[in-house]
C-alpha positions as CSV (number, residue, x, y, z in Angstrom):
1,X,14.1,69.2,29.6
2,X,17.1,68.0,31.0
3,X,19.5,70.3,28.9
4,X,17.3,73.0,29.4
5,X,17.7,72.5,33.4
6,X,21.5,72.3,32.7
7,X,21.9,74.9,30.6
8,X,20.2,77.0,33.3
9,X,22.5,75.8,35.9
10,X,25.5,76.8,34.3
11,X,24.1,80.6,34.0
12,X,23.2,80.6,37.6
13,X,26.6,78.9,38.8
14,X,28.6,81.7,36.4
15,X,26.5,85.1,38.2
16,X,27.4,83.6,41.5
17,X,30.9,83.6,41.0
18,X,30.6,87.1,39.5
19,X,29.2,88.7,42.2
20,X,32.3,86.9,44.2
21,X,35.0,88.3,41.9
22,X,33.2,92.0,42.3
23,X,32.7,91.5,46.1
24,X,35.8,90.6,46.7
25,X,38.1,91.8,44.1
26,X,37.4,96.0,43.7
27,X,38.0,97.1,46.8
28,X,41.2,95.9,47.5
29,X,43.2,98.0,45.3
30,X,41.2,101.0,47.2
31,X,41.9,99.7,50.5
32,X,45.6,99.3,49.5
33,X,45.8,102.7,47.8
34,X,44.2,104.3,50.8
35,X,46.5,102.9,53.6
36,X,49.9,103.7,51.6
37,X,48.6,107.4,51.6
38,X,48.1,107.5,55.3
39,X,51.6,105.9,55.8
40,X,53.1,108.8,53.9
41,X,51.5,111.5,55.5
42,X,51.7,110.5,58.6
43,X,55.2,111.5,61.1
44,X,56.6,108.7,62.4
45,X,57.7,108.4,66.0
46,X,61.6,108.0,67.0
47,X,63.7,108.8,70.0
48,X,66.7,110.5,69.5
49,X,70.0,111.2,71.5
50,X,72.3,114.4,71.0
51,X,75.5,114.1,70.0
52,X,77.6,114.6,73.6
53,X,81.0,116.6,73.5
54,X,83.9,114.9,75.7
55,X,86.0,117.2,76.4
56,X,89.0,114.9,78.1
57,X,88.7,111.7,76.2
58,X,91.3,108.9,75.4
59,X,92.1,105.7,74.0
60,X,93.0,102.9,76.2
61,X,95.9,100.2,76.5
62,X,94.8,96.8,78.4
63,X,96.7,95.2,80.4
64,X,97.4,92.4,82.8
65,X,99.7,93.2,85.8
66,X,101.2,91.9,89.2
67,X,101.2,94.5,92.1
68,X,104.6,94.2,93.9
69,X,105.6,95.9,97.4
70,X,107.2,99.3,96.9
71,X,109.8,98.1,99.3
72,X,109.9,94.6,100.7
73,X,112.7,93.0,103.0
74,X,113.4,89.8,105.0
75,X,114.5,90.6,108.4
76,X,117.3,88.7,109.1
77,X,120.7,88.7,111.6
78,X,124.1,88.7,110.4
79,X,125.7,87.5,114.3
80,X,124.7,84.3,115.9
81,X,123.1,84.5,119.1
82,X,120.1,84.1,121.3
83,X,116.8,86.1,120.7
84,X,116.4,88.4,124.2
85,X,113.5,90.3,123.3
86,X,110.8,90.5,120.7
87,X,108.8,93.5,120.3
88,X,106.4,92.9,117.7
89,X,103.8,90.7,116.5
90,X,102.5,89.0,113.4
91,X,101.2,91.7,110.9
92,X,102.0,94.7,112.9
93,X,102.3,98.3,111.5
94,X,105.8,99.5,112.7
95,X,107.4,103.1,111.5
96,X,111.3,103.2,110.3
97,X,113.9,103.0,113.1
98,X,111.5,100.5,115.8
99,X,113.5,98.4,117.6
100,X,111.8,94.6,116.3
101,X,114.3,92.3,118.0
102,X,116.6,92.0,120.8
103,X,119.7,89.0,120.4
104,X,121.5,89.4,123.4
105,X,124.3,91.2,124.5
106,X,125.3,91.5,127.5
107,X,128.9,90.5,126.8
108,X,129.3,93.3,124.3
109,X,127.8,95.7,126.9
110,X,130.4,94.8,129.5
111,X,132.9,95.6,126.7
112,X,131.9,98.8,126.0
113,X,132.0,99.9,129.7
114,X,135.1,98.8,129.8
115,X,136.5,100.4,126.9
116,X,135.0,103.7,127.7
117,X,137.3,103.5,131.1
118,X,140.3,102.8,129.3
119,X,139.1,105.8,126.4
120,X,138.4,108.7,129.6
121,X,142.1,107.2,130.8
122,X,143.4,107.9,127.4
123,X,141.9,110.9,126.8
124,X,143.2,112.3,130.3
125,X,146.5,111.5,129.2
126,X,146.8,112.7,126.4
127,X,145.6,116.1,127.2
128,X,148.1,116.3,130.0
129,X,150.6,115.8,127.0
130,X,149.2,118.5,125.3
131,X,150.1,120.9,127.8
132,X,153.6,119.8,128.7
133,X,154.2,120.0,124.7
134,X,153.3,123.6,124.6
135,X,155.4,124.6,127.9
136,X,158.2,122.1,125.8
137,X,158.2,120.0,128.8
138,X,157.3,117.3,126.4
139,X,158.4,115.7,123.0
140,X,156.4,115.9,120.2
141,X,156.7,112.7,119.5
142,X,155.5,111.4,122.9
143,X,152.2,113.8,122.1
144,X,151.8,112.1,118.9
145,X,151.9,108.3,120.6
146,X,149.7,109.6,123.4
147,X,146.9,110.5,120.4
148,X,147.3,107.3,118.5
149,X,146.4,105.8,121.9
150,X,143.8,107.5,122.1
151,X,142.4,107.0,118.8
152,X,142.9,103.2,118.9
153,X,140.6,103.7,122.5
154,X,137.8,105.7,120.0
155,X,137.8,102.8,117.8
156,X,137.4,100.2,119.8
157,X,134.1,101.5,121.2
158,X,132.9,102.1,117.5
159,X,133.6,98.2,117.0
160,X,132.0,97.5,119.9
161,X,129.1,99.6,119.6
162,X,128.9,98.2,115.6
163,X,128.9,94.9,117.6
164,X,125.8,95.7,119.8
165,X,123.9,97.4,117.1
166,X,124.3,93.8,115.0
167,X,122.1,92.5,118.1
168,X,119.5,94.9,117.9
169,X,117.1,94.3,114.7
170,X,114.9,97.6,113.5
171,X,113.0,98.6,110.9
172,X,114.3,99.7,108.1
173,X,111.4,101.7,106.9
174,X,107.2,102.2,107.3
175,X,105.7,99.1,106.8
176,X,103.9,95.8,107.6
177,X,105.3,93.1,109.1
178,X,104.8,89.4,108.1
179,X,104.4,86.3,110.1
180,X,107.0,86.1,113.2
181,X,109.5,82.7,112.7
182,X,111.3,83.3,116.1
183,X,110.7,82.9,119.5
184,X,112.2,84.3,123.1
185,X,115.4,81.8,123.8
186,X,116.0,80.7,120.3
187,X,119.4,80.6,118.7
188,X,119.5,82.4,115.2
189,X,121.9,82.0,113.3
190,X,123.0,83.9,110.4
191,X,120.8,83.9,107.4
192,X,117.4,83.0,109.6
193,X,114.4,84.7,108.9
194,X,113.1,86.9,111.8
195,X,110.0,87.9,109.4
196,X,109.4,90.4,106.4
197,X,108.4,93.9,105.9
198,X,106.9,95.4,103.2
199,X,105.9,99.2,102.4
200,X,102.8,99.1,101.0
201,X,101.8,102.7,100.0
202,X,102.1,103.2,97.4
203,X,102.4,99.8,95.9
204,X,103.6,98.9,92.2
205,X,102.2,96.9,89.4
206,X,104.3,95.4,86.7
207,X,102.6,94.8,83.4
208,X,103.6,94.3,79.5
209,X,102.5,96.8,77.0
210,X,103.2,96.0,73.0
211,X,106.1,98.1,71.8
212,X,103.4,99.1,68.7
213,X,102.6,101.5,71.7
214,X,106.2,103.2,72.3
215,X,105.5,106.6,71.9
216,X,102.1,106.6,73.6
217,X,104.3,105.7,76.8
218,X,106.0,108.4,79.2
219,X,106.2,108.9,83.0
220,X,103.3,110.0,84.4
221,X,101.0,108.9,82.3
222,X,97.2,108.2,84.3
223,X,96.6,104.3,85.0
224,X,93.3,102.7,86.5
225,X,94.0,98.8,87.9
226,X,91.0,96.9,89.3
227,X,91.5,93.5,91.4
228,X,88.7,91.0,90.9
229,X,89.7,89.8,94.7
230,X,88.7,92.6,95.8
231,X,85.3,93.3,93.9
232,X,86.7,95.3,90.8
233,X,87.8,98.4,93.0
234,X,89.3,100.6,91.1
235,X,92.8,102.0,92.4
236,X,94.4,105.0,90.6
237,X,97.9,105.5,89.5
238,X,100.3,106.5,87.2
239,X,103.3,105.5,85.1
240,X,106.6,105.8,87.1
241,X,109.1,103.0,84.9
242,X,109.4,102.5,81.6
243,X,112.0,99.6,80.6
244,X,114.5,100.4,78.6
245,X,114.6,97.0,76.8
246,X,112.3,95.7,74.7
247,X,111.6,91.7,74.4
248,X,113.1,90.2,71.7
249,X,110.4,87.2,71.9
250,X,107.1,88.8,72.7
251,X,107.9,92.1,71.1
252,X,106.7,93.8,75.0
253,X,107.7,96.5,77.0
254,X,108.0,96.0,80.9
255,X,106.1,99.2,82.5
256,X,105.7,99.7,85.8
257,X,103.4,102.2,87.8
258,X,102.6,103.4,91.1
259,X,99.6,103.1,92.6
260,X,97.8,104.8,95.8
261,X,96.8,102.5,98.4
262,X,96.2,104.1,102.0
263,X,94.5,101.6,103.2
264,X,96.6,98.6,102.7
265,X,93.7,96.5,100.7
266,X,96.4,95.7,98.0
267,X,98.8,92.9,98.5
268,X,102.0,91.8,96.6
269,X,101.0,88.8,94.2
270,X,97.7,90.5,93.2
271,X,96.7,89.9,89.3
272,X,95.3,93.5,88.6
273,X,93.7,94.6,84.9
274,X,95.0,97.6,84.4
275,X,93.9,100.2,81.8
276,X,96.1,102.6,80.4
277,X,94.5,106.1,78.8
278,X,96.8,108.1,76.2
279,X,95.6,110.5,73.2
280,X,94.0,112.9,75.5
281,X,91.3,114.5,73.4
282,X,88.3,116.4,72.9
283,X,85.5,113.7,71.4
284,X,82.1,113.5,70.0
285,X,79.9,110.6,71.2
286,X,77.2,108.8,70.3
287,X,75.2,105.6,71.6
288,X,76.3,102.7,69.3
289,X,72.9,102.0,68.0
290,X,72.2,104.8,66.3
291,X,75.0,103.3,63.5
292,X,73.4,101.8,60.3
293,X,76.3,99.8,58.9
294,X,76.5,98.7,55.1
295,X,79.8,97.5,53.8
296,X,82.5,99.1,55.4
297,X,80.7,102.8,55.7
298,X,78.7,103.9,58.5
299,X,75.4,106.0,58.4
300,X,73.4,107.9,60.9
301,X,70.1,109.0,60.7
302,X,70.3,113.3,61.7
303,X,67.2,115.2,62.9
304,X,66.5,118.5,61.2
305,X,64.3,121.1,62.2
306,X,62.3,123.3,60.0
307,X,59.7,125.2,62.6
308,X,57.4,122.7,63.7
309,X,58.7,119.6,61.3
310,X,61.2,117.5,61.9
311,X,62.2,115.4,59.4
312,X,65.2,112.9,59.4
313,X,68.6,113.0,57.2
314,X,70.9,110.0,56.3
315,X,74.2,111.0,57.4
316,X,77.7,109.2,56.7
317,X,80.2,109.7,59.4
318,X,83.6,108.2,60.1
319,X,84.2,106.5,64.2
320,X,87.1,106.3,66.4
321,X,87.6,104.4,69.2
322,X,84.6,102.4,71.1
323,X,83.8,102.6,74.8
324,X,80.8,100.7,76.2
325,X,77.3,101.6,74.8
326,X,79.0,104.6,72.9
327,X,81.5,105.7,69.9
328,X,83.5,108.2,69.1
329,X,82.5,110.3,65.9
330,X,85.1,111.2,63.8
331,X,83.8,113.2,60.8
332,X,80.1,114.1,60.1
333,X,78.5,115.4,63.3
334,X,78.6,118.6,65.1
335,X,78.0,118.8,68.9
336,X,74.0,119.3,69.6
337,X,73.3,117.5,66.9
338,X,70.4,114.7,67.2
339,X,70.8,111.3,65.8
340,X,68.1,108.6,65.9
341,X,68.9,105.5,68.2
342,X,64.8,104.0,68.2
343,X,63.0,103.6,65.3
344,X,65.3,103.6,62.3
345,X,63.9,100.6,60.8
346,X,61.2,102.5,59.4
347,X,62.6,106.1,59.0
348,X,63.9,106.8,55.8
349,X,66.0,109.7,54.6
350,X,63.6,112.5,54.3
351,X,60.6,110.8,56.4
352,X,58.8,113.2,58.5
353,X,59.6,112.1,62.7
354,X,58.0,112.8,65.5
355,X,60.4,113.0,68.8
356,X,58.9,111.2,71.3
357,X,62.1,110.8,74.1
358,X,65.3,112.0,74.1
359,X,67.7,109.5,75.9
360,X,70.3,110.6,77.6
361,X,73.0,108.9,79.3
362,X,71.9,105.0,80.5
363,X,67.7,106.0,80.9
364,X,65.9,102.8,80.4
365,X,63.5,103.3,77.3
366,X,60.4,102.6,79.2
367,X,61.6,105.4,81.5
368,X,62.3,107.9,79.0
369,X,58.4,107.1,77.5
370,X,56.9,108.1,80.8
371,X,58.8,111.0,81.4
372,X,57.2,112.4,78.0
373,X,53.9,110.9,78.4
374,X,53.7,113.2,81.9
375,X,55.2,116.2,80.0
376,X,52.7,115.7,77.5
377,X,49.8,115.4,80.1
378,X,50.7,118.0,82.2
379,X,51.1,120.2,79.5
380,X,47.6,119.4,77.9
């Protein structure tokens, strides 16, 4: 009785577990069978961006500079004596030929009056002994000392008058002044420093640029400097010096360039980035992640259109030079062309697509979605 009771057990325990293995087992392969065959049929959704045509593109040299006045002078005196007048104050905007400072001269003044007395004496004379010379009522060589007279009379005034014009400080061209160091009364002296003047439009930058990059450089090349002082504004430029020397040590070129600055926000002393364009070209562009990179070749993924199917092609192509978010395409596209930048980690070469978006420019993603989602809807 027992064995019989076992023996039934057994038979019951094995058609349990084959209804498990047929319950479970079969329709796997079906379910598996039947979900690859909807992946293949079915298009799969990308966005895509068109290849964009630059027409005045260019590589770029960076660069560290140090703006500089484009003429900068300390006002000084070259006479000793006491200041008289001062006509200017700290930081003032003066034009070339404004009468700053006054030493005084009062002596010199007196000088010149009398001088100019003795030169209308002079001058009487001799012009009395020009006219007794032509009647011959007069030697020629008496004419002749009554000239030198005369001209000894003209150059005394000129050294006087040089005299005075040492006491009278102007500008020497547009510009800004600096901090005044003098007051009324004082006794300069010379070699003291009245204050400073610098033209600051345009104003220069100095920077270094590897020799590698000799024939890139010329006069009048385009240059952009930004100051981080003054919240990355950009000031434009161009190339106006190119050194004639290169280092010896660092293997640099000293270039300078002139940039615009009406409205006197640069200073001398600034650091500046600057960023130097050369190879002026026509470019083709493409965001960077639409670049599949194996090894040292680069593949894009290209939309083609056959009527109402689009399917996708893997492309090699060959870059240039980067720029941010973008690169330049070398070899293998041709302008219009679309190239997939969402979704490539399931398209494969010859994969149907759908085109959901096409981005353009900086457009967020989610952006792009809604715009199609209304153009769908409003289409529908």
């Amino acid at each position: 009785m027992n064995q019989q009771t076992h023996r039934e057990g057994l038979r019951q325990n094995l058609a349990r577990k084959a209804r498990f293995i047929l319950l479970f087992s079969w329709p796997v392969p079906m379910l598996l069978v039947a979900t690859l065959s909807y992946g293949d049929s079915r298009a799969l959704p990308v966005i895509v961006a068109p290849v964009q045509q630059v027409v005045e593109f260019a590589d770029t040299i960076e660069a560290l500079g140090t703006t500089r006045a484009n003429e900068s002078v300390a006002l000084t005196t070259n006479v000793t004596e006491t200041v008289s007048t001062i006509n200017f104050d700290d930081g003032q905007q003066v034009k070339k030929g404004d009468i700053l400072v006054v030493l005084e001269k009062s002596e010199e003044e007196a000088e010149l009056k009398a001088a100019r007395a003795v030169l209308d004496e002079r001058r009487a004379a001799f012009e009395r002994a020009s006219d007794l010379e032509k009647k011959q009522a007069m030697s020629t060589a008496m004419l002749k000392e009554r000239e030198a007279l005369l001209k000894q009379s003209e150059g005394n005034i000129e050294a006087i008058q040089a005299r005075i014009a040492n006491r009278v400080i102007k500008a020497p061209f547009d510009g800004v002044l600096g901090l005044r160091n003098i007051s009324p009364g004082a006794l300069l002296r010379p070699g003291d420093l009245i204050t400073t003047i610098d033209d600051l439009d345009p104003i220069k930058v100095d920077f270094q640029v590897p020799s590698v990059f000799l024939q890139e450089l010329r006069i009048g090349l385009p240059v952009k400097g930004t100051v981080q002082a003054l919240g990355n504004r950009v000031f434009q430029g161009k190339i106006n010096m190119i050194s004639s020397q290169v280092d010896p040590v660092t293997r640099t070129l000293t270039v300078r360039a002139l940039l615009a600055n009406p409205n006197g926000a640069l200073r001398p002393g600034l650091l500046m980035n600057i960023s130097l364009s050369h190879n002026l070209r026509t470019a083709l562009l493409i965001p960077e992640e639409a670049i599949t990179q194996r090894d040292t070749r680069k593949f894009v993924m290209v939309i083609n259109h056959a009527g109402d199917t689009a399917t996708a092609e893997e492309r090699q192509v060959f870059s240039g030079n980067r720029i941010p978010g973008e690169i330049e395409i070398t070899k293998g596209l041709s302008p219009g062309d679309q190239v997939v930048v969402h979704g490539l980690m399931r398209v494969r070469s010859g994969s149907q697509v759908t085109i959901k978006a096409i981005q353009r420019a900086d457009e967020p993603l989610q952006g792009m979605l809604e715009d199609t989602a209304k153009t769908e809807q409003d289409a529908r």
